[in-house]
C-alpha positions as CSV (number, residue, x, y, z in Angstrom):
1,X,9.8,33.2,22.5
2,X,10.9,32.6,19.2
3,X,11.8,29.2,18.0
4,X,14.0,28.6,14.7
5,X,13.7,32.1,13.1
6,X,13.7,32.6,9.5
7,X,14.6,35.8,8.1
8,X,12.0,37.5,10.4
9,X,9.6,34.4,10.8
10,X,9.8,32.1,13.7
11,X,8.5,28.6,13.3
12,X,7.3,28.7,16.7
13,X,6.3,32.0,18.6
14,X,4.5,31.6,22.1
15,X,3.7,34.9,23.7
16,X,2.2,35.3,26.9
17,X,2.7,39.1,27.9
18,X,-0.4,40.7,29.2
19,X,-3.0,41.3,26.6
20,X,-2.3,45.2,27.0
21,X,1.2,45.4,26.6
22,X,1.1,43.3,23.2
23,X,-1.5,45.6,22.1
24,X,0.5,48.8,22.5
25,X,3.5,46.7,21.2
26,X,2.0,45.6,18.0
27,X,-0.2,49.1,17.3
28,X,3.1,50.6,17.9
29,X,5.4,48.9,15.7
30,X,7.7,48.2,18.4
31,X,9.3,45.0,17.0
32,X,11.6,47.1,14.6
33,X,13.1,48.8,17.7
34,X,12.7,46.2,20.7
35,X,16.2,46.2,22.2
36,X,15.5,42.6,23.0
37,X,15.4,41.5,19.4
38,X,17.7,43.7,18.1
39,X,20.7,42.4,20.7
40,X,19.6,38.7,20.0
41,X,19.8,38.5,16.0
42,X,23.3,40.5,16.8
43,X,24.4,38.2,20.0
44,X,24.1,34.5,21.7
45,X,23.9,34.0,24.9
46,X,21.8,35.9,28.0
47,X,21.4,39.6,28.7
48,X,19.8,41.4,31.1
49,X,16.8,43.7,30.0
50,X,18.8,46.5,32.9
51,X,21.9,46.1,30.3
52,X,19.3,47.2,27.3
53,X,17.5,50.2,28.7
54,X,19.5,53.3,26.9
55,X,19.8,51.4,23.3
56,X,16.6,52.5,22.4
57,X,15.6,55.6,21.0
58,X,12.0,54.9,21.5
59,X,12.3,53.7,25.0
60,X,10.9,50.5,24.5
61,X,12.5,49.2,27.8
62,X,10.6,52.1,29.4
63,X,7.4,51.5,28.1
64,X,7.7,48.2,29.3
65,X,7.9,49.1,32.4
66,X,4.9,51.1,32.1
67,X,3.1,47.6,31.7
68,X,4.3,46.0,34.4
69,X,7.3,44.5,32.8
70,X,9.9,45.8,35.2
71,X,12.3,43.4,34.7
72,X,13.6,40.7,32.6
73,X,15.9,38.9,30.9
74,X,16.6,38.3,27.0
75,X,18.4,34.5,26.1
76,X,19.8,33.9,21.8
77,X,21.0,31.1,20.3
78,X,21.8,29.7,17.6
79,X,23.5,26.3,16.6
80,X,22.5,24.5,13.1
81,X,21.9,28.4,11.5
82,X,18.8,28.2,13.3
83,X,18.4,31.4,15.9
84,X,15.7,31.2,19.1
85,X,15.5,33.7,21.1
86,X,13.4,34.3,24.0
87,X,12.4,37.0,26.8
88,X,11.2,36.5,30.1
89,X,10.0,39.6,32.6
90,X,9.4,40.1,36.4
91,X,7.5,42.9,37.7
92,X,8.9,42.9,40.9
93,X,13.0,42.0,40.6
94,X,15.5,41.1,38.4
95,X,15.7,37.5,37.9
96,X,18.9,35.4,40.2
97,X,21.5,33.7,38.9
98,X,20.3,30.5,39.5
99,X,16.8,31.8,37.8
100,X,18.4,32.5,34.7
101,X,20.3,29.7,34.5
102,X,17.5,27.6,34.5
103,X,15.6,29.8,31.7
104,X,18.9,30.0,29.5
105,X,19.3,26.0,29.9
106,X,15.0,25.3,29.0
107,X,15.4,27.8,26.4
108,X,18.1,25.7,24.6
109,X,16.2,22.3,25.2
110,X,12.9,23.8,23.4
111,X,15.5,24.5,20.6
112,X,17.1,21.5,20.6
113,X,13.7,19.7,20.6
114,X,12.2,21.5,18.0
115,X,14.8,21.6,15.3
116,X,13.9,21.2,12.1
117,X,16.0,18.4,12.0
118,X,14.2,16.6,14.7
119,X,11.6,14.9,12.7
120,X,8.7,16.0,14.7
121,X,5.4,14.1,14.1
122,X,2.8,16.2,12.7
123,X,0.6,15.2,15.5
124,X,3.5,17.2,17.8
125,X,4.1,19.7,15.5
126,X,0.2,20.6,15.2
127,X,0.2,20.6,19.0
128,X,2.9,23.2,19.3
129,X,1.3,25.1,16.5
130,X,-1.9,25.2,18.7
131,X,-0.6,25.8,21.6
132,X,1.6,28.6,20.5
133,X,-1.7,30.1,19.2
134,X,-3.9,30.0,22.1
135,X,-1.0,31.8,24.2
136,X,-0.6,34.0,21.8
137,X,-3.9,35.4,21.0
């Protein structure tokens, strides 16, 4: 999840992937072709990761898979020229309805609360910074 991107710099990232998979991601370079990125600085709204699966040339969605991350769903927004967006997988089925409803609807509360414009106290933003650090690495 990336919150408030900037260019190609989120001012909150919290990753929580297995360990493995971010390592293959990163040593590959994968960012620059991840389907999921590429359809949310294009799109807004939801998508699901089944819709995504032959727009990459490097199979991304594929080697995904390979990791476990069968499934999943991709949710972009962007309101105040401020863009989130943030993916979510399931290893064993697609997400319901109701499911991604819920993760749309959080995702656009965690951008709403973290705006820029939002005033945060230092004490909160330093607690998000940490936290999106320790899931992260």
């Amino acid at each position: 999840m990336g919150l408030h991107i900037t260019f190609s710099t989120p001012s909150f990232m919290f990753q929580t992937y297995p360990s493995a998979w971010m390592t293959h991601y990163t040593q590959n370079g994968l960012v620059l072709q991840d389907p999921t990125v590429l359809w949310g600085f294009a799109n807004q709204g939801r998508i699901d990761w089944a819709d995504l699966e032959d727009t990459s040339p490097a199979k991304v969605m594929q080697q995904a898979a390979d990791f476990g991350l069968k499934h999943g769903l991709t949710v972009a927004l962007e309101k105040n020229d401020s863009l989130s967006i943030a993916s979510f997988a399931n290893q064993s089925r697609a997400f319901t309805s109701s499911e991604a409803d819920a993760l749309e609807d959080a995702v656009h509360k965690l951008h709403q609360i973290t705006a820029p414009d939002q005033n945060l106290s230092s004490k909160t933003t330093d607690a998000l910074r940490a936290l999106s650090i320790k899931l992260t690495h």
